[in-house]
C-alpha positions in Angstrom: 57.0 7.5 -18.7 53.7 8.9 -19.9 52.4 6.8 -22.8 49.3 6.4 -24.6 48.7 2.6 -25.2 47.7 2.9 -28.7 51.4 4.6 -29.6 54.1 2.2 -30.9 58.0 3.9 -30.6 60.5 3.0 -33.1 63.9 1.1 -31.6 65.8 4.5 -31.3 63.3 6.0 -29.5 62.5 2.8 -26.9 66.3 3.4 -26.5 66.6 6.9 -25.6 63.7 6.1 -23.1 65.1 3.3 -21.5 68.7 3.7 -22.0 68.9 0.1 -23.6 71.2 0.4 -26.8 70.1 -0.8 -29.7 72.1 -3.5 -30.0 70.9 -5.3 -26.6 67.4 -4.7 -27.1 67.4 -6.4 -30.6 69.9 -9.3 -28.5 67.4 -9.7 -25.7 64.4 -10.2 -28.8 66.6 -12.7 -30.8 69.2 -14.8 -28.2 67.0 -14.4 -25.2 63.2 -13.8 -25.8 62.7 -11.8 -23.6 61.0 -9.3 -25.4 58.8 -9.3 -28.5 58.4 -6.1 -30.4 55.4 -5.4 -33.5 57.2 -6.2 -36.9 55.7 -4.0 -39.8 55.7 -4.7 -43.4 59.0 -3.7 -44.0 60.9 -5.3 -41.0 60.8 -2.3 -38.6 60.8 -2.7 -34.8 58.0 -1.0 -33.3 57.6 -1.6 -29.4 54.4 -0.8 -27.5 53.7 0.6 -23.7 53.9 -3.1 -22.6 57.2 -3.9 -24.2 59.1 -0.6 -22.2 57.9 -1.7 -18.9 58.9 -5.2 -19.7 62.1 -3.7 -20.7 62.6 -1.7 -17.5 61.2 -5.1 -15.6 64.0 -6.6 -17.1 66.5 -3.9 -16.2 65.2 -4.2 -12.8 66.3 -7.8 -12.5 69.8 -6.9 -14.2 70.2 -4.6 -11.9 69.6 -7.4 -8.8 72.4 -9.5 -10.8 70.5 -11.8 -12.3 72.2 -13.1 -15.2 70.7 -12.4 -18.6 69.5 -15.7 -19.5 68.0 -16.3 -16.1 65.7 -13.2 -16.3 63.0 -15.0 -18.9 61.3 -16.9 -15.8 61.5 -14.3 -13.4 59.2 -11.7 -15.8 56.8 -14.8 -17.1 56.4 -15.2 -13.5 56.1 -12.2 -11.8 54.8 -11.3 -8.1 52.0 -9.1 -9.3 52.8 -5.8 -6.9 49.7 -4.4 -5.6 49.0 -1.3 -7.1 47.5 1.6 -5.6 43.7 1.9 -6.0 42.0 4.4 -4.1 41.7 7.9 -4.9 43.4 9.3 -1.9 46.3 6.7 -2.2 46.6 7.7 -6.0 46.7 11.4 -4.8 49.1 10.9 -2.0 51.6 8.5 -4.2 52.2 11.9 -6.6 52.7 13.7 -4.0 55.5 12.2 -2.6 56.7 11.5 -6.3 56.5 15.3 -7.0 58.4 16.6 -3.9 60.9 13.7 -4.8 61.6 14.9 -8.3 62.0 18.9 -6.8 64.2 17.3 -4.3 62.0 18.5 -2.0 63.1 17.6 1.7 60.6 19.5 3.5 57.7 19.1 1.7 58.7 15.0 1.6 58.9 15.3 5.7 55.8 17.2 5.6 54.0 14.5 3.9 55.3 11.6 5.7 54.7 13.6 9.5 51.0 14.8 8.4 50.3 11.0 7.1 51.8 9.1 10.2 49.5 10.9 12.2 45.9 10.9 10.2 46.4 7.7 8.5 45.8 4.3 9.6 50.0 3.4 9.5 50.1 0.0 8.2 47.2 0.9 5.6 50.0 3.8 4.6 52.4 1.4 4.3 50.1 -1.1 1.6 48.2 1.6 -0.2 51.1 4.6 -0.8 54.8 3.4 0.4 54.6 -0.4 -1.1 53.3 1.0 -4.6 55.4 4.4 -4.7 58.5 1.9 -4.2 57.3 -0.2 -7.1 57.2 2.7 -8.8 60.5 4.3 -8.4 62.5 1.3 -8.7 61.6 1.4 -12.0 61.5 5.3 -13.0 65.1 4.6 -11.8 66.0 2.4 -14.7 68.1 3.7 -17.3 66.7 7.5 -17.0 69.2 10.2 -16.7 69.4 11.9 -13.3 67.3 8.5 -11.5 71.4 8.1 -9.7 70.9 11.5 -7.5 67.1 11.1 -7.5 67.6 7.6 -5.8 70.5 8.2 -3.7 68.6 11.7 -2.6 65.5 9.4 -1.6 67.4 6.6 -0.1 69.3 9.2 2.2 66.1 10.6 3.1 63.7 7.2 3.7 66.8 5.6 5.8 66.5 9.0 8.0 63.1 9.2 8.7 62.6 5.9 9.2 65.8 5.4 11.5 63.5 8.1 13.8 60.3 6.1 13.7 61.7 2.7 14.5 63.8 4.7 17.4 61.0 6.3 18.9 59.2 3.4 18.7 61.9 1.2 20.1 61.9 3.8 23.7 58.7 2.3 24.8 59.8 -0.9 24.4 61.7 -3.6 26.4 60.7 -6.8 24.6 63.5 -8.9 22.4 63.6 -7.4 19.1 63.1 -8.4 15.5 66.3 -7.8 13.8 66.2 -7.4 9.9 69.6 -7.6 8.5 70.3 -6.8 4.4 72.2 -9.2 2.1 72.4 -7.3 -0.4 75.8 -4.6 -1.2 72.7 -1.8 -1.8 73.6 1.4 -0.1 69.7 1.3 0.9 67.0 -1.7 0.7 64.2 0.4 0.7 62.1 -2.6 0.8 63.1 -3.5 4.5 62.9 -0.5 6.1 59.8 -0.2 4.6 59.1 -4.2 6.3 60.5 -2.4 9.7 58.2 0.5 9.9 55.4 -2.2 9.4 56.4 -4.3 12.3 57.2 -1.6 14.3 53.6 -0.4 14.1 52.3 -3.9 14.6 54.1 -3.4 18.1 57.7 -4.7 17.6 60.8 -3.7 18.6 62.9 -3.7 15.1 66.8 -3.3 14.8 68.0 -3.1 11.5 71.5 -4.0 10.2 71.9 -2.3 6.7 75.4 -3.3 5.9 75.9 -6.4 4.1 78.5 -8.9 6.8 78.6 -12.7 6.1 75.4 -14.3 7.3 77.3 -16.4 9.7 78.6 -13.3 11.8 75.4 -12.4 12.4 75.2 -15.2 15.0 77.7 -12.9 17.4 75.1 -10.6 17.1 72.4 -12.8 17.9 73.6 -14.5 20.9 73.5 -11.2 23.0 70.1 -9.5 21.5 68.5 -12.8 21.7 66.2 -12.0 19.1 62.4 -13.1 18.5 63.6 -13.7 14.7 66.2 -12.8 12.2 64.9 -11.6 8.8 67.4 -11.5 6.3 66.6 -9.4 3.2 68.4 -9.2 -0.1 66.7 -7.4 -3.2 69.5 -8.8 -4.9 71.7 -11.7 -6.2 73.5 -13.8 -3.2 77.1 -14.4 -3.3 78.1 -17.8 -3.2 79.9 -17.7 -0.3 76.4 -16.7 1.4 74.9 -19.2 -0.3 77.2 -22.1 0.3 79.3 -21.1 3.8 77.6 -18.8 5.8 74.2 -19.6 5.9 74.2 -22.9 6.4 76.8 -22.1 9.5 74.1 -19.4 10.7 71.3 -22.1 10.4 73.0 -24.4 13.3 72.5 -21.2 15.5 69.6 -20.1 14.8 67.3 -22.5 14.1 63.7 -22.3 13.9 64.1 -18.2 14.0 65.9 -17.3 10.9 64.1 -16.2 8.0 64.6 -14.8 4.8 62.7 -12.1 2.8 62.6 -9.7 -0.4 63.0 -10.9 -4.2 66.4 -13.1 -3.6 63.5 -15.3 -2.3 62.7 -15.8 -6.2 66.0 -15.7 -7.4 67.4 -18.5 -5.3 64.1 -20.2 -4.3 65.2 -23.7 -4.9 68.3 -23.2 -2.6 67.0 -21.3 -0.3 64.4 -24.0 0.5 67.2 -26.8 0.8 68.7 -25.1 3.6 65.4 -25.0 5.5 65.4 -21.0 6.0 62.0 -19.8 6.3 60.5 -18.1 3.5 58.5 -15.2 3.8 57.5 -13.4 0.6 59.6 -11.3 -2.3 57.3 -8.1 -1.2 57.3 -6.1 2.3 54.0 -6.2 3.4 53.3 -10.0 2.4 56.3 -10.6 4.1 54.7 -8.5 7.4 51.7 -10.8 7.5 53.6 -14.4 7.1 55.8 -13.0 10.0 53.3 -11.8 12.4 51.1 -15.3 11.5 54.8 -16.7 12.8 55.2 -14.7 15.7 51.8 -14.6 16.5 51.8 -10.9 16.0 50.2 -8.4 18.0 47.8 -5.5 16.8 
């Protein structure tokens, strides 16, 4: 959304922007606090450029399935993603964004081939990837044709970086690092995005995308023999994850299994009581506690 600062929308207009009715925007300001809109002199809602991302912040966390009334912490306490800074990464992040919103395949492989090979990759991955996936998360929210923009960039991030990690993987014999999602998401662009940062710290990296109860993973596990397990969830847990399977995958792996991505925030307290390790809710803060674990090698 392109907004000057200065302009206030009314409610119908923050609506038709967001995709937030009415109704629950003026329930999330009253019942919930979440949000805080200008009143003028006659009672009017008028909501600034702050108060539509907060709105799509908060559709983000909705989206995880994080219950309504525990999304007031989360957004007073956020992560603070790392925006892009440098000219070049600027440049590079519209780029991509562009040949996404023309559905653009080639150009999008183009991109990714040309900066693979001239750019410094885990500086790609910090500088353009991290921030262009902060970015779409939340053009995604609520905007009308963000369901085939994000399923045509999901398809198309889980291919190309399926071919990196492969390639990779050929001239390698080492155990592996296996990341395995959580989460019911057809893609968690946030781990593959953890993968192709690992694999060009050196790793071997298998990924498991499809969400299977935590403890099945230890079947798994007992024939790869794995340097670590990384689970990732940018989502609510189940219970049963929670409660059953995790603590049954603890007794097998213990001292190797780890947990990363924003479930880390979400269930922080019970995470911690099962004695998972904790990485961080972002990829590549997540890359740098694990190779400071592994001892990682560059």
């Amino acid at each position: 959304m392109d907004m000057n600062s200065s302009v206030m929308l009314p409610i119908r207009e923050v609506s038709k922007v967001t995709g937030v009715n009415p109704v629950t925007l003026r329930a999330w300001e009253r019942r919930y606090g979440l949000i805080k809109p200008h009143r003028t002199s006659t009672g009017h809602r008028l909501y600034t450029e702050a108060n539509v991302r907060q709105i799509q912040d908060i559709l983000t966390w909705l989206g995880r399935g994080v219950a309504v009334g525990q999304v007031k912490h989360l957004i007073n306490n956020p992560s603070n993603p790392k925006d892009a800074t440098g000219s070049q990464s600027l440049r590079l992040i519209q780029h991509y964004s562009h040949a996404l919103q023309q559905f653009d395949k080639v150009r999008l492989n183009q991109l990714f081939a040309d900066n693979m090979l001239s750019l410094d990759k885990l500086e790609l991955c910090k500088e353009v990837f991290e921030p262009l996936l902060t970015q779409l998360h939340k053009r995604w929210q609520g905007q009308f044709g963000s369901h085939i923009e994000e399923a045509f960039f999901h398809g198309w991030w889980h291919s190309t970086l399926s071919q990196c990690l492969q390639q990779a993987n050929n001239a390698l014999d080492d155990a592996p690092v296996l990341l395995a999602s959580l989460s019911d998401q057809h893609c968690e662009a946030d781990m593959w995005l953890l993968a192709l940062m690992l694999s060009a710290s050196g790793y071997r990296v298998e990924v498991i995308e499809w969400e299977v109860p935590a403890s099945e993973l230890s079947l798994l596990t007992d024939h790869e023999a794995p340097q670590a397990l990384v689970l990732f969830s940018s989502q609510s847990l189940q219970l049963a994850q929670l409660r059953r399977h995790l603590p049954t995958l603890m007794t097998h792996l213990p001292g190797t299994l780890m947990i990363a991505g924003p479930a880390i925030r979400i269930h922080h307290q019970a995470l911690h009581s099962l004695g998972l390790g904790l990485l961080e809710e972002r990829a590549t803060e997540s890359h740098a506690r694990l190779l400071d674990i592994l001892g990682g090698r560059q």
